[in-house]
Kinemage of the C-alpha trace (Angstrom):
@kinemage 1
@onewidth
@group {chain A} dominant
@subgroup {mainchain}
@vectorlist {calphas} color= white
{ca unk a 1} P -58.723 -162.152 -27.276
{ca unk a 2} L -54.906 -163.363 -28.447
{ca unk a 3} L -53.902 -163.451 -32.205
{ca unk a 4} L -54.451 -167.393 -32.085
{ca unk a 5} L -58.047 -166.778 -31.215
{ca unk a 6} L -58.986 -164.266 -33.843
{ca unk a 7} L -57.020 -166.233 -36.336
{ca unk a 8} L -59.282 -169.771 -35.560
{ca unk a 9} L -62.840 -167.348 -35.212
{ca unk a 10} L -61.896 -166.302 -39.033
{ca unk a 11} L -60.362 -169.218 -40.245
{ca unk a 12} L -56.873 -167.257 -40.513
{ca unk a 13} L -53.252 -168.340 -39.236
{ca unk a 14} L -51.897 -166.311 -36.567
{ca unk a 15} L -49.252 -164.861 -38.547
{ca unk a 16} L -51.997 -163.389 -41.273
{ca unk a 17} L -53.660 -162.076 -38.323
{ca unk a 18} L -50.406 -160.432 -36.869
{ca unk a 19} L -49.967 -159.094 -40.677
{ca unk a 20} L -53.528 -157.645 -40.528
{ca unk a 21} L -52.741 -156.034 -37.268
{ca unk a 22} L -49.845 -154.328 -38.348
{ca unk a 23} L -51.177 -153.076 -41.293
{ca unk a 24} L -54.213 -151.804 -39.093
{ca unk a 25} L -56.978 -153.635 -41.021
{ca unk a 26} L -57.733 -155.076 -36.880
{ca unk a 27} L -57.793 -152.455 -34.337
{ca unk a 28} L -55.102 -153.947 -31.501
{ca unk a 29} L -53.072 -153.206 -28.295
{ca unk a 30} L -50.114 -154.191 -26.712
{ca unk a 31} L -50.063 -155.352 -23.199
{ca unk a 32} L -48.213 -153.383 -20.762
{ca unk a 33} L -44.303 -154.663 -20.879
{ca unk a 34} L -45.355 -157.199 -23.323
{ca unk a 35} L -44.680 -158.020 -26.918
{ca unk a 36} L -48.045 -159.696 -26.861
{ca unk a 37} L -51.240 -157.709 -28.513
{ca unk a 38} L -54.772 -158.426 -28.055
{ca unk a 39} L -58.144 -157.538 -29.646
{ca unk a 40} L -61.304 -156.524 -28.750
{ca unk a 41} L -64.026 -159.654 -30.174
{ca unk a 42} L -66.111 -156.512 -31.601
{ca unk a 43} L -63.155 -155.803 -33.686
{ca unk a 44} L -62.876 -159.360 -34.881
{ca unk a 45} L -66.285 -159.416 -36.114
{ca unk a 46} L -66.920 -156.004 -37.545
{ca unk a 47} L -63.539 -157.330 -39.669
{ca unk a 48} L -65.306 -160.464 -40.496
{ca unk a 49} L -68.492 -158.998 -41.497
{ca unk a 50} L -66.604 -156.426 -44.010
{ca unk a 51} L -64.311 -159.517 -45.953
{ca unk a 52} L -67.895 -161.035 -45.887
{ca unk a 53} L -69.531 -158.194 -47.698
{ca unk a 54} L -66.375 -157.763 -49.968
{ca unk a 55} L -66.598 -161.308 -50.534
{ca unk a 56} L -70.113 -160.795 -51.331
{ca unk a 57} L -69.612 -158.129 -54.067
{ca unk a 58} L -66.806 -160.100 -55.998
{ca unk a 59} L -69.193 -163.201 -56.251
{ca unk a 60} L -71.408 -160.239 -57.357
{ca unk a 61} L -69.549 -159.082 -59.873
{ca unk a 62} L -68.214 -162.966 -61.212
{ca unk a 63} L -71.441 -163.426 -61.704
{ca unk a 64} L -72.652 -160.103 -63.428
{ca unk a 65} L -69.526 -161.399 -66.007
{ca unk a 66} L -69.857 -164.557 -66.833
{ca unk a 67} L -73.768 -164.010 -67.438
{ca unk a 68} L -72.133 -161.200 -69.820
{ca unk a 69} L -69.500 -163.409 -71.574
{ca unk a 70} L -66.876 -161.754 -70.302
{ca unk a 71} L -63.719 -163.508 -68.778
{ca unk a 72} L -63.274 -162.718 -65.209
């Protein structure tokens, strides 16, 4: 899939996307004499799954504090 259709699956601009890519949070490759990258849909998910999850644990953890008193 192109950058522009990860980016609308997550809910991310393209440019954040490109970012990720770089940075090798989402596994890419370039097309043959291209500048242009795409991404494997299983890629896409397995990243969206993992901010879910880490999403997950910080509402965890908000929650765990403020129950506690203490500023988060």
């Amino acid at each position: 899939m192109s950058l522009a259709e990860a980016g609308e699956l997550l809910g991310l601009s393209r440019p954040f996307v490109s970012r990720l890519l770089d940075a090798g949070e989402i596994p890419s490759e370039r097309l043959p004499e291209s500048r242009h990258r795409r991404v494997r849909l299983s890629d896409v998910l397995a990243f969206q799954q993992q901010r879910e999850s880490r999403r997950a644990g910080r509402r965890i953890i908000a929650e765990a504090a403020d129950a506690a008193g203490i500023p988060y």
